[in-house]
Biopython code that builds the backbone (N, CA, C, O; Angstrom):
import numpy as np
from Bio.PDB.StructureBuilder import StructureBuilder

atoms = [
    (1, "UNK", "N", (81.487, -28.682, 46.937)),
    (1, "UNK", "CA", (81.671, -27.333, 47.414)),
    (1, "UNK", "C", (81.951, -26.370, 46.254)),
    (1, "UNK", "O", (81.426, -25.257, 46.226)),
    (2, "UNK", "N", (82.881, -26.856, 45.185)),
    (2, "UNK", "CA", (83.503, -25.976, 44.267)),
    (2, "UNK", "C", (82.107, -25.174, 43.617)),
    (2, "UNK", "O", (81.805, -23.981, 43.584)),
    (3, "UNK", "N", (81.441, -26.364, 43.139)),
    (3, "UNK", "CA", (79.635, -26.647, 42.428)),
    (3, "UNK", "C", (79.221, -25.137, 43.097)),
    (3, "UNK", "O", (79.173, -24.081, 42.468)),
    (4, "UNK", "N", (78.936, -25.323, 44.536)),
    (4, "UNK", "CA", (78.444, -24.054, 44.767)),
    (4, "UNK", "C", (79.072, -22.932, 45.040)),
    (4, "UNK", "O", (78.456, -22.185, 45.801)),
    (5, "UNK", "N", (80.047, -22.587, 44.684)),
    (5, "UNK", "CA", (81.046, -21.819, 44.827)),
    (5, "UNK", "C", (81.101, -20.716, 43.451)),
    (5, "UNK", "O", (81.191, -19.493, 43.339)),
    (6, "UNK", "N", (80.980, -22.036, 42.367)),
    (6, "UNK", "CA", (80.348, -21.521, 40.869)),
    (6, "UNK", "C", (79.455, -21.099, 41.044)),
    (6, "UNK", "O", (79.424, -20.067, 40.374)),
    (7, "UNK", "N", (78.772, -21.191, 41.454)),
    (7, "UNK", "CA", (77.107, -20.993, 41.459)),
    (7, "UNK", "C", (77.209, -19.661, 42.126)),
    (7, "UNK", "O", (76.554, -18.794, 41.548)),
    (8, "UNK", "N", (77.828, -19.282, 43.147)),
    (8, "UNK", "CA", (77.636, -18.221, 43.981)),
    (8, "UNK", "C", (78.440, -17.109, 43.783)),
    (8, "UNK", "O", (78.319, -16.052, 44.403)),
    (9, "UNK", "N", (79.346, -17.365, 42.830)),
    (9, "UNK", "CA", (79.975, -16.401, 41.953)),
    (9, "UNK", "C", (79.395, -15.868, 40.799)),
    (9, "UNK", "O", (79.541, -14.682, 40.505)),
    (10, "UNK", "N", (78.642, -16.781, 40.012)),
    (10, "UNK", "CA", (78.193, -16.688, 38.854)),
    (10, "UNK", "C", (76.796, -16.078, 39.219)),
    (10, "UNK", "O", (76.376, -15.147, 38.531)),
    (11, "UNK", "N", (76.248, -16.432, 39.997)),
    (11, "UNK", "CA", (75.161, -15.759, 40.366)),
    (11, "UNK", "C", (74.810, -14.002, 41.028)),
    (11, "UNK", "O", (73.796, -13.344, 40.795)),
    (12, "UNK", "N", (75.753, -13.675, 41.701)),
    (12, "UNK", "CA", (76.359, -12.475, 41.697)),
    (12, "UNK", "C", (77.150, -11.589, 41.146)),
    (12, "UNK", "O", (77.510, -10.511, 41.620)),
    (13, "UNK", "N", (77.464, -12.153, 39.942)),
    (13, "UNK", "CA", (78.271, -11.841, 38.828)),
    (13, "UNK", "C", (79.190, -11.094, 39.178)),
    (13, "UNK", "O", (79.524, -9.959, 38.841)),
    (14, "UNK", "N", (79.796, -12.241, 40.291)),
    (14, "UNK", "CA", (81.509, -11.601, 40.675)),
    (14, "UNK", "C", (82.666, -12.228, 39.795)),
    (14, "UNK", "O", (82.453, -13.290, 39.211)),
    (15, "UNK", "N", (83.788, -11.639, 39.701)),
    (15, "UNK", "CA", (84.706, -12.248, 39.061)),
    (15, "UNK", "C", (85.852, -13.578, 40.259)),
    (15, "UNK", "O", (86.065, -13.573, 41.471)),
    (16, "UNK", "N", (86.379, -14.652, 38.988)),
    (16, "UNK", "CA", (86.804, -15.560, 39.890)),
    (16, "UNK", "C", (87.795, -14.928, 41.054)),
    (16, "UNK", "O", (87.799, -15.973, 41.706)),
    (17, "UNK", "N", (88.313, -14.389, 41.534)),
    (17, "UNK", "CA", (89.183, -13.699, 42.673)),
    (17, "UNK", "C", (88.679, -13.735, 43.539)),
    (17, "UNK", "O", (89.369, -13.645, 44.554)),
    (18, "UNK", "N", (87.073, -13.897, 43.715)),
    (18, "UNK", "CA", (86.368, -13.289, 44.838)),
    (18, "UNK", "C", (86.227, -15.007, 45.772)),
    (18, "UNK", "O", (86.106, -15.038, 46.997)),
    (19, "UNK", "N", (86.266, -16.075, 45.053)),
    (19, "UNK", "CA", (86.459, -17.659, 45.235)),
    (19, "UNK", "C", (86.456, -17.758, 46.794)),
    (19, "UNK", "O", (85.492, -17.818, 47.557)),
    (20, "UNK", "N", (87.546, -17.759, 47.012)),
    (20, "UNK", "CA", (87.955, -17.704, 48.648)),
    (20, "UNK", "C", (86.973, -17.320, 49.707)),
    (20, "UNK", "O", (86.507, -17.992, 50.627)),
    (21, "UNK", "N", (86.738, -15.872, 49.301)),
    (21, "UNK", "CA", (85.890, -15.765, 50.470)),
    (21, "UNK", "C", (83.991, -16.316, 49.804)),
    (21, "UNK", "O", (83.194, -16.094, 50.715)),
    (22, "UNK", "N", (83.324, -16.871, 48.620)),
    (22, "UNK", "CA", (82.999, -17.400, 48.301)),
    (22, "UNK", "C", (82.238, -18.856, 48.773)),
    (22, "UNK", "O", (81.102, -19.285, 48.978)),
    (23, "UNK", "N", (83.723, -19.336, 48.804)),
    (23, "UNK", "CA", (84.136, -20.605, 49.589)),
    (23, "UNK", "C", (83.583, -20.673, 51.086)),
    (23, "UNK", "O", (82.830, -21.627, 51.280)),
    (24, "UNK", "N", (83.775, -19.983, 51.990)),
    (24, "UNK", "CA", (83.972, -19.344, 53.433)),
    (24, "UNK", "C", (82.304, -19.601, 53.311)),
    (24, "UNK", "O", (81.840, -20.486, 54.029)),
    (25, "UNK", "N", (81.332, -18.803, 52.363)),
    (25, "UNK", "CA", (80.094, -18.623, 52.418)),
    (25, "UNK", "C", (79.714, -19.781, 52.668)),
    (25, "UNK", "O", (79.538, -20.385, 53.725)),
    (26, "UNK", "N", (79.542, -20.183, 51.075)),
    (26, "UNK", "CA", (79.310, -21.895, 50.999)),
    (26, "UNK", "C", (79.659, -22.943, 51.903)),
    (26, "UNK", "O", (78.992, -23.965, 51.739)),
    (27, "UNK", "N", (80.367, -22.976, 52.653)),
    (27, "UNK", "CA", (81.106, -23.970, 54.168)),
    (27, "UNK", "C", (80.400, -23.375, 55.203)),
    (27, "UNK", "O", (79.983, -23.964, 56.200)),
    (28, "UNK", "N", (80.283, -22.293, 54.970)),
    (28, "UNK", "CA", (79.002, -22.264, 56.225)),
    (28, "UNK", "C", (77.520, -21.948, 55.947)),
    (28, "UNK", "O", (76.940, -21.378, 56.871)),
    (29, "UNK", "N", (77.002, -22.142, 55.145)),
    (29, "UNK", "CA", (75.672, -22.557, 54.471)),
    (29, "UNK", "C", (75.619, -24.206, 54.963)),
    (29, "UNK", "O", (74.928, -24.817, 55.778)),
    (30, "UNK", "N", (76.686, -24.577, 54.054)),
    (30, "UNK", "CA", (76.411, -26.463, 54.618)),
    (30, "UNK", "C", (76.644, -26.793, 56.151)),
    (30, "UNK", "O", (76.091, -27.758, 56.678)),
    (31, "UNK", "N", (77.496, -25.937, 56.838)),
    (31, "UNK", "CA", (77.862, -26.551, 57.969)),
    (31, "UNK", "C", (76.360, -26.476, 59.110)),
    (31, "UNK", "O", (76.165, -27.261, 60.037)),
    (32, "UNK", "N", (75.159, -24.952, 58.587)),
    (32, "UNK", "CA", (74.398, -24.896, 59.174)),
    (32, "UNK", "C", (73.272, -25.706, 58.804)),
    (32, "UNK", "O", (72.246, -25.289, 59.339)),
    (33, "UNK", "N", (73.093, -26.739, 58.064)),
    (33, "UNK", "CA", (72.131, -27.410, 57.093)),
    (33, "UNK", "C", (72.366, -28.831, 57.696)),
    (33, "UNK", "O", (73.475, -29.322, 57.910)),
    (34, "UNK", "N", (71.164, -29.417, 57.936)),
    (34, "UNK", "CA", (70.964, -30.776, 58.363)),
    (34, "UNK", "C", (71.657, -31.835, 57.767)),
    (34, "UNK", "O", (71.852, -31.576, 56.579)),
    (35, "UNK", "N", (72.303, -33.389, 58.242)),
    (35, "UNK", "CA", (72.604, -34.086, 57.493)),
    (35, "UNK", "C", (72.289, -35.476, 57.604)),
    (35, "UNK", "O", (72.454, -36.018, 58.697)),
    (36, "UNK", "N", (71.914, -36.046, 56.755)),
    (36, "UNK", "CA", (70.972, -37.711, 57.018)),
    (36, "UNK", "C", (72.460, -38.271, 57.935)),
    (36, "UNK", "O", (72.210, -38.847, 58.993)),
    (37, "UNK", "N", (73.633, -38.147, 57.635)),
    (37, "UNK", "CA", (74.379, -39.060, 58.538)),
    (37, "UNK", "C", (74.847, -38.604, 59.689)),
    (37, "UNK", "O", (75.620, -39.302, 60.345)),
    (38, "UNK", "N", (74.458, -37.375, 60.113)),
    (38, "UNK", "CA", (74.080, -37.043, 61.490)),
    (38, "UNK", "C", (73.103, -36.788, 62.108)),
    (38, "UNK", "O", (72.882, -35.833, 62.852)),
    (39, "UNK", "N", (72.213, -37.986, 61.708)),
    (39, "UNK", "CA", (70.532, -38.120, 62.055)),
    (39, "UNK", "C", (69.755, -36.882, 61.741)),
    (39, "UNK", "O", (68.768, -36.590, 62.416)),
    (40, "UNK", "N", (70.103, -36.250, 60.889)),
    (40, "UNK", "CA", (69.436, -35.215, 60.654)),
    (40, "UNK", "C", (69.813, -33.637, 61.732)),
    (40, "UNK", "O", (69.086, -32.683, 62.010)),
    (41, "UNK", "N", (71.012, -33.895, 62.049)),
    (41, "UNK", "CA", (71.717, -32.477, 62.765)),
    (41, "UNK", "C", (72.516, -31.738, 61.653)),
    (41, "UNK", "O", (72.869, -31.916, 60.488)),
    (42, "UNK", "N", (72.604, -30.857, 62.597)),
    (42, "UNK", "CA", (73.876, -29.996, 61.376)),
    (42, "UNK", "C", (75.249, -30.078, 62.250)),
    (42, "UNK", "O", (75.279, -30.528, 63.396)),
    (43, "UNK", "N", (76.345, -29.594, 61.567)),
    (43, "UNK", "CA", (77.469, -29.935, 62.370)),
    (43, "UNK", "C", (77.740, -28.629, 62.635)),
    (43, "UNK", "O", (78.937, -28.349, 62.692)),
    (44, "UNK", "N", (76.775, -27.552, 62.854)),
    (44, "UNK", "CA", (76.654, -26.019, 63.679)),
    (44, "UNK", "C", (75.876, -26.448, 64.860)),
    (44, "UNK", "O", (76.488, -26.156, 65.887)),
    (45, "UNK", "N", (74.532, -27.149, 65.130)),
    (45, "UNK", "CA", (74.389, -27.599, 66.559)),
    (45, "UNK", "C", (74.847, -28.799, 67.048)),
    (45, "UNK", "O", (74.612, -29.100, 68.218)),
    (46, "UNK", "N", (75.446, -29.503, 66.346)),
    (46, "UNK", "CA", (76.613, -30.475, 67.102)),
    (46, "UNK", "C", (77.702, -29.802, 67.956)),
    (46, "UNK", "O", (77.865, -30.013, 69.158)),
    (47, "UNK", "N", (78.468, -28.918, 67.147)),
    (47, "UNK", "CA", (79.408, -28.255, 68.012)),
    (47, "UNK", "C", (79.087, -27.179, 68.964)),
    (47, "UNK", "O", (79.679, -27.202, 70.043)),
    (48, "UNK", "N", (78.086, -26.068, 68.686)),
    (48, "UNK", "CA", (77.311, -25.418, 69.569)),
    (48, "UNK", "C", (76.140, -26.031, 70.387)),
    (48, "UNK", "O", (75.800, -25.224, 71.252)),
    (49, "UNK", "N", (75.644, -26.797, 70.409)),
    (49, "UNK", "CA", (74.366, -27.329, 71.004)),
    (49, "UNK", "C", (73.339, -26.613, 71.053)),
    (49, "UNK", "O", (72.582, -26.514, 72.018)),
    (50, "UNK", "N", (73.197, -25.761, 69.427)),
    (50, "UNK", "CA", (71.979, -25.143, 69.297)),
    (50, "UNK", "C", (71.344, -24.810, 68.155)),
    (50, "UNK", "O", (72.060, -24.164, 67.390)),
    (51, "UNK", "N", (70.654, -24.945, 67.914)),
    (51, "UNK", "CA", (70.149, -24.698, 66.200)),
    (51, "UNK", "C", (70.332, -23.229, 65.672)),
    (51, "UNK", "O", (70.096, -22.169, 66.253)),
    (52, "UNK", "N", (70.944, -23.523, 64.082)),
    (52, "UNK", "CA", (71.496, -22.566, 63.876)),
    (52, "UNK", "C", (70.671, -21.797, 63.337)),
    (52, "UNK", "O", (69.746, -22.395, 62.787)),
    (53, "UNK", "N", (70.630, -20.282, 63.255)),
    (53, "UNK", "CA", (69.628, -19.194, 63.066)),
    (53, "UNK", "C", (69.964, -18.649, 61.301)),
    (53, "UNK", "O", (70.944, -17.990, 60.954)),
    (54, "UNK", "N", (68.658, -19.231, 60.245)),
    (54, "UNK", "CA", (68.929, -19.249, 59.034)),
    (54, "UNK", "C", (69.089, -17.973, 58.685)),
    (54, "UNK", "O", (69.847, -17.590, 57.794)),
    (55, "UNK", "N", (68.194, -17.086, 59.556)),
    (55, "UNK", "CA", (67.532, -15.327, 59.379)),
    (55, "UNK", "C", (69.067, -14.735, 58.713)),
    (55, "UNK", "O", (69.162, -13.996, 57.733)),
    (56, "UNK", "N", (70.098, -15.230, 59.460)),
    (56, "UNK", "CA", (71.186, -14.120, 59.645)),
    (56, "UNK", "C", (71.567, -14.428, 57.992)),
    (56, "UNK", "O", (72.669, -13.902, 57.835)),
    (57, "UNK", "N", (71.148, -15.028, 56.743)),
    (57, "UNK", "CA", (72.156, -15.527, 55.850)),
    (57, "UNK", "C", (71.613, -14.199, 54.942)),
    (57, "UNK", "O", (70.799, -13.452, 55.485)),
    (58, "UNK", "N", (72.052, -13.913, 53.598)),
    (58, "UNK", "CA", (71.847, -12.957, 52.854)),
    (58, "UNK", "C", (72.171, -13.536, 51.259)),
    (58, "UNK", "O", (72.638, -14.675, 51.237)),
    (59, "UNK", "N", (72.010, -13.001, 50.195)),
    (59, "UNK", "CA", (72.364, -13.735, 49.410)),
    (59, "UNK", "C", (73.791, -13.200, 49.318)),
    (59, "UNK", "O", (74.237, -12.175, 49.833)),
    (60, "UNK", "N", (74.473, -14.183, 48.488)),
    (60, "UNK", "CA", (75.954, -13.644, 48.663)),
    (60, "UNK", "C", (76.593, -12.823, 47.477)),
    (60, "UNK", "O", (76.731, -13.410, 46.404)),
    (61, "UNK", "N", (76.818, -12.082, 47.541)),
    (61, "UNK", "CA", (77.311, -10.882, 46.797)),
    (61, "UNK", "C", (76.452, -9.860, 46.667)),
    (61, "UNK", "O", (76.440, -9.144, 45.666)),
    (62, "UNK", "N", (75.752, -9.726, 47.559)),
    (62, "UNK", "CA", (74.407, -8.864, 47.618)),
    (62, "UNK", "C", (75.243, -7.579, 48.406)),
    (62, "UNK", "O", (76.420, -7.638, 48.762)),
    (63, "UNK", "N", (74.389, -6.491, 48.570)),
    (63, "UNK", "CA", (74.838, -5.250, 49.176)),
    (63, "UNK", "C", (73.908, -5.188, 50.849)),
    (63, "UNK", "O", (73.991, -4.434, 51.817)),
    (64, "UNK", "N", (73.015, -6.446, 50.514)),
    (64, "UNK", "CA", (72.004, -6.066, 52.086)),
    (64, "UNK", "C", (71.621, -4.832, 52.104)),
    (64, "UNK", "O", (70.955, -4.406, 53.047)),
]
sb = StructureBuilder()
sb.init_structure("model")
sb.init_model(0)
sb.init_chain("A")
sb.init_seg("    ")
for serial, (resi, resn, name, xyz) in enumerate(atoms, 1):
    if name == "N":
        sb.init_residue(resn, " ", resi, " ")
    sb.init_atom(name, np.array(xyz, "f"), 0.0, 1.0, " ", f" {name:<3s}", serial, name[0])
structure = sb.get_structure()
């Protein structure tokens, strides 16, 4: 998680403070992303029972 956390700071060329909510991004990037040890579900339509909608993501530290 940290890995992309760097990545998503450094890539938006935010300073480290911004981490936290960072973090928040990255945990839900993976949580909506398939996983071989849940046969290929994500653990966003495990708990919702619906596939999760990629459209809504943005890059992060972007202005949209």
């Amino acid at each position: 998680m940290m890995g992309g956390v760097r990545c998503a700071l450094r890539g938006a060329n935010m300073a480290a403070k911004w981490w936290p909510e960072a973090l928040l991004y990255i945990v839900d990037i993976t949580n909506r992303l398939p996983m071989a040890r849940l046969k290929m579900k994500s653990p966003y339509g495990l708990l919702y029972g619906k596939r999760p909608n990629g459209l809504a993501f943005r890059i992060w530290g972007s202005t949209c």
